[in-house]
Every structure is written in structure tokens, then in C-alpha cells.
C-alpha positions as CSV (number, residue, x, y, z in Angstrom):
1,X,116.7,68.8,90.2
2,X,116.7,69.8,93.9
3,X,120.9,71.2,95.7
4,X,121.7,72.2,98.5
5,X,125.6,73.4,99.1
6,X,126.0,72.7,95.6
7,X,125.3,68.9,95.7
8,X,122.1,67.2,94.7
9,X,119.6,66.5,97.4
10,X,118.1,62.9,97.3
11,X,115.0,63.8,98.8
12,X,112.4,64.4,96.2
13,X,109.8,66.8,98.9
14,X,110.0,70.8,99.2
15,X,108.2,73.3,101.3
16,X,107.2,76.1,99.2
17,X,107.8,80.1,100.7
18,X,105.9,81.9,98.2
19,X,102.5,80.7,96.5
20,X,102.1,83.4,93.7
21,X,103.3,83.7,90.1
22,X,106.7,82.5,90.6
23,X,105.6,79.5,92.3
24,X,102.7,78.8,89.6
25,X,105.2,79.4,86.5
26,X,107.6,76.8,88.6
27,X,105.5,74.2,89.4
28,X,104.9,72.4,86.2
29,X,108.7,71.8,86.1
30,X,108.9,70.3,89.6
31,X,105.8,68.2,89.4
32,X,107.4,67.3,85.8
33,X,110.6,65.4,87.8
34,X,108.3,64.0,90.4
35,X,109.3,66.3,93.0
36,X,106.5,66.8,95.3
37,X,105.3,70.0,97.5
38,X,104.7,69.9,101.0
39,X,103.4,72.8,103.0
40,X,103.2,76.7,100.9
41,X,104.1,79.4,103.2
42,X,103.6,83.3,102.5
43,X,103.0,85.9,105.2
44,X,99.3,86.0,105.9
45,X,98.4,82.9,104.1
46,X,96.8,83.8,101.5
47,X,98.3,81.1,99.3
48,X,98.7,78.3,101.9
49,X,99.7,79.3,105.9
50,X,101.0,81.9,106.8
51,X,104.6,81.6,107.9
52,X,105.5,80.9,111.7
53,X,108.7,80.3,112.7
54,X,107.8,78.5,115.8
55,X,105.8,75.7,113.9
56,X,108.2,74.9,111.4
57,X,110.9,74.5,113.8
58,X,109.2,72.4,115.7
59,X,108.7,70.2,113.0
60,X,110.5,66.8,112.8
61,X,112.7,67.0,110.2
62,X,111.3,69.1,107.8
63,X,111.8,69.5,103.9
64,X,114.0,71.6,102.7
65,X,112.4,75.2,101.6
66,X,112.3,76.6,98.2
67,X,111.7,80.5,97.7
68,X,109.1,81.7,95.3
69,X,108.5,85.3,96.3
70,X,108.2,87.6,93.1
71,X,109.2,91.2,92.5
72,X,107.3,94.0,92.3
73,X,107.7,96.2,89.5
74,X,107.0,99.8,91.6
75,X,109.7,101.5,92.7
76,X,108.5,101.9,96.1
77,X,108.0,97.9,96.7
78,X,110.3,96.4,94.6
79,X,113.4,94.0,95.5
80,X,113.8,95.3,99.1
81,X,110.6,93.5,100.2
82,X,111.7,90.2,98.6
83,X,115.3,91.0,100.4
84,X,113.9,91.4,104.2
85,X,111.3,88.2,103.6
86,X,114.7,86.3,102.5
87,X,116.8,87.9,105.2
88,X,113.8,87.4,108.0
89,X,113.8,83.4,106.8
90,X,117.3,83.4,107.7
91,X,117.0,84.8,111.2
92,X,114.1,81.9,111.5
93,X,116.6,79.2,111.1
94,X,115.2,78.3,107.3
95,X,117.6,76.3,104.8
96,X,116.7,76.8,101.7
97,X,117.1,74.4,98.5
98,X,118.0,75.5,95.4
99,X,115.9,74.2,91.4
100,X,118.0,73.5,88.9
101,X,116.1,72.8,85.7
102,X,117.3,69.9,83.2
103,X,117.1,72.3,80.6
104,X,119.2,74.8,81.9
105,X,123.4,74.8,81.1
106,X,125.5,75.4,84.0
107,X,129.2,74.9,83.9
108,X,131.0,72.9,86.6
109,X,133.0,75.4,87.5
110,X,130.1,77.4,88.8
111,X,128.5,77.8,92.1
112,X,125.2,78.9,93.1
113,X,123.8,79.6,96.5
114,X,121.2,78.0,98.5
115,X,117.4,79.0,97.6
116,X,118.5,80.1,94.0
117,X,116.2,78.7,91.2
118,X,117.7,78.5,87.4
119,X,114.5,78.3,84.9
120,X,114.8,76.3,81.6
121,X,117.4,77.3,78.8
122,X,119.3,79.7,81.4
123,X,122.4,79.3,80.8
124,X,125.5,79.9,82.9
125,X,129.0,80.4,81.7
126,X,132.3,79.2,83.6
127,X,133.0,80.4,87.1
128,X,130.0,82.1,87.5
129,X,129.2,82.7,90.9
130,X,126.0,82.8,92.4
131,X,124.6,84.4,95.6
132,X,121.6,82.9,98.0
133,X,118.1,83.2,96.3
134,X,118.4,84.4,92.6
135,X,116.2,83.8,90.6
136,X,117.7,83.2,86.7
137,X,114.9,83.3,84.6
138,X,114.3,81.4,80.8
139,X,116.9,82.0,78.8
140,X,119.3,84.6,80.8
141,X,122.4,84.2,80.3
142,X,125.3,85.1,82.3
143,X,128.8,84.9,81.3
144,X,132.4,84.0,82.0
145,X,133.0,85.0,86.0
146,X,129.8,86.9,86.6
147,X,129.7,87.6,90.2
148,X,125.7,87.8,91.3
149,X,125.0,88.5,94.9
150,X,122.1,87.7,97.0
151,X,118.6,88.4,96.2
152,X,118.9,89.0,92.4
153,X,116.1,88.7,90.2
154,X,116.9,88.3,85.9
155,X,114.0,88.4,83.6
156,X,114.3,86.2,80.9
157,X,116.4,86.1,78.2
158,X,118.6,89.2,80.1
159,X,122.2,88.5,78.9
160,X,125.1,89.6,81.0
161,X,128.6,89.7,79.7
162,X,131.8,88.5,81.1
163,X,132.9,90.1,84.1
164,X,129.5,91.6,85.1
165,X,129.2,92.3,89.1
166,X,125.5,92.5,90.3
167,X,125.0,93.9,93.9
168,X,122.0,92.3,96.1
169,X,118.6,93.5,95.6
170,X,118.7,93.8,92.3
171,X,116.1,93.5,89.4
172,X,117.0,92.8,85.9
173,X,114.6,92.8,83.6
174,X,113.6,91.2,80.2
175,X,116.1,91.1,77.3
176,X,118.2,93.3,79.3
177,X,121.7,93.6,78.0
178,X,124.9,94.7,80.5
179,X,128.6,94.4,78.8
180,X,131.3,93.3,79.7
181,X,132.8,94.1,83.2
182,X,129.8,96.7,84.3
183,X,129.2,96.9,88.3
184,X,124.8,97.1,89.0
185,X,125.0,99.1,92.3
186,X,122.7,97.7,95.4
187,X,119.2,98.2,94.6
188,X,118.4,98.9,91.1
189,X,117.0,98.3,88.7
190,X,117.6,97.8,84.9
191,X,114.4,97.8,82.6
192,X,113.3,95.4,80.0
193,X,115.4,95.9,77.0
194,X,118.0,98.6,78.2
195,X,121.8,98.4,77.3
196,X,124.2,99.2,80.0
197,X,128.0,100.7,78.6
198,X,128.6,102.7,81.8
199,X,128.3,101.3,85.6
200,X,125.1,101.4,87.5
201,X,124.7,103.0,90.7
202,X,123.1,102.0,94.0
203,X,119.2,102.4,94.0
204,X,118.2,103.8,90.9
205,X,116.0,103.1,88.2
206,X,118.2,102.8,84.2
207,X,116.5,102.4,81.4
208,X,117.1,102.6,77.2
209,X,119.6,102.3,74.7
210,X,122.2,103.2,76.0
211,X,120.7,102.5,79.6
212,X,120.8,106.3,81.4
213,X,119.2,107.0,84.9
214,X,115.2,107.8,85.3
215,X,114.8,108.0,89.1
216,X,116.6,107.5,92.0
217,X,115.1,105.0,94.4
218,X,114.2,106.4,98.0
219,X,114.8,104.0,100.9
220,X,112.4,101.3,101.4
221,X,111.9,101.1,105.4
222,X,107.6,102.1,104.8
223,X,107.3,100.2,101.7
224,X,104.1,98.4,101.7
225,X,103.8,94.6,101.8
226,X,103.2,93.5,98.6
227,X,99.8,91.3,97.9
């Protein structure tokens, strides 16, 4: 199901940012509830046309624009390159709609921001909030008032306890477990299967059991564009 603001949209069309591996793992779910996909935008084209502001604003009334940019996994080009495409669509005037799978549990207490998408058997706990473009993978699961800021990305089956606060930029990755009340600073990241007791800085890479610090993340202003 396709929201906006937090209210369904009745228009069963999306443009697509995005054509990679996110987009591919999606699809079968949207074509699934009839939803169809309109034009597949990335920044050279390589998956569809590359993305110009110009032409999509002069369209007449267009769709509304889902965003499937992955992560990448190196340190050097991870979250901050899906950050400045998200932040770059917003400076271009883009709206963005937000998936909601059937199969996903949400509580009506929650909200969840505009070009999120919440995969199959996510599940989301009351007054959770949600920033603009996370992507809650199959099977997270994020408890009682989780605050989750913009540009978030949870692998599946990554559990967050109550209370957890989750700067932007952030990657979180498979079976990843964060207890109750921990902060995740701006930037990090938290590997598959680590288990954070302690709070998590700003731009730094945690990792094991319980999760300690590996590396500390340089800025990102020369990072390649990922392929």
C-alpha cells in the first residue's frame, strides 16, 4: 500500500528513484497489489533515465516518487551518498511516497515519514516514529517509542528495543540487536549481528558481542558515487 503524510494514496502509479537491488527485491510486492511503475530514475541512467530536475517538473502532474537507493557497505561510500541523493531530491521539489507492505505490523500510534518503505513482517511497536526515507527491512523490529531519523537503513530481522534513538545516516545491519534506550550517533554503522549495551557515537563503525568500536568514519565530501 502506497501513503503519503501518513494517509493512503488512491493512486495506484509510482515513479521509481533508484533501479538497483532495492528496487528489484521491492518490486514483486508492488506489482503483487497492482501498483504500477512509471518512469525509474538513477543518476546517469543506468537503470532507467537519469534524473533531471527540469523534466520532471515540468511534467503534468506527476506520480508520486518512491526511493530505492541502496547502501553501500564501505566505509568510505556508505549512508552519506544515499543521504545527499535524498537531500538533493528535496532541493528538486520531489515528494516522495512511502510502501507499506500488507504483511508488515504497524501500530496506529505510529508515524512514518514520506519516502520510507516497511518490507514484509517488519513490525513496529506503538509510538514509533519514523523519519523521511527509511528503509525497515523483513522482519526488523522496532519497539515502544523508537525515534528513527531520516535516512536510516535496518537490515532484516535487526531488533531495536524500546526507547532506541537512531540519528540520520545510519546503517543497521542484519540481526542487529540495540537495547533498550541506546542513542546510534549520526553516521554509523552497526554490523550484522552486534549487540549494543553502551551508546554509539557519531560516524563510527561497532561491531560484536558486546558491540565495541572498529573504525572511526572520515568525512564523506570525496566519496565516490556508488555504481
Amino acid at each position: 500500500m502506497l501513503w503519503r503524510d501518513n494517509a493512503p494514496i488512491s493512486g495506484l502509479e509510482v515513479d521509481v528513484f533508484g533501479g538497483g537491488r532495492v528496487f528489484r527485491t521491492l518490486q514483486p510486492f508492488l506489482e503483487s497489489e497492482g501498483i504500477r511503475i512509471g518512469s525509474i530514475y538513477d543518476d546517469v541512467g543506468t537503470f532507467g533515465s537519469a534524473w533531471d530536475p527540469a523534466a520532471y517538473a515540468a511534467r503534468l502532474s506527476p506520480p508520486p516518487m518512491l526511493y530505492c537507493v541502496g547502501y553501500q557497505p564501505e566505509a568510505l561510500q556508505r549512508m552519506a551518498i544515499r543521504g545527499g541523493r535524498y537531500r538533493k531530491l528535496v532541493q528538486d521539489g520531489v515528494r516522495f511516497a512511502t510502501y507499506v507492505s500488507p504483511q508488515a505490523q504497524i501500530s496506529p500510534e505510529c508515524r512514518i515519514g514520506n519516502g520510507s518503505i516497511i518490507m514484509p513482517n517488519a513490525f513496529l511497536h506503538c509510538r514509533v516514529q519514523l523519519g523521511e526515507c527509511v528503509y525497515v527491512n523483513v522482519g526488523a523490529l522496532i519497539s515502544h517509542d523508537g525515534r528513527i531519523a531520516d535516512n536510516v537503513f535496518l537490515g532484516p530481522r535487526a531488533t531495536l528495543a524500546g526507547e532506541v534513538s537512531v540519528e540520520s545516516d545510519v546503517f543497521i545491519g542484519v540481526n542487529a540487536t540495540i537495547i533498550d534506550m541506546m542513542t546510534i550517533g549520526f553516521g554509523a554503522l552497526v554490523a550484522g549481528g552486534a549487540v549494543v549495551t553502551s551508546p554509539v557515537g557519531a560516524q563510527v563503525l561497532v561491531a560484536g558481542v558486546p558491540a565495541r568500536v572498529k573504525k572511526h568514519l572520515g568525512p564523506e565530501s570525496d566519496a565516490p558515487e556508488a555504481p
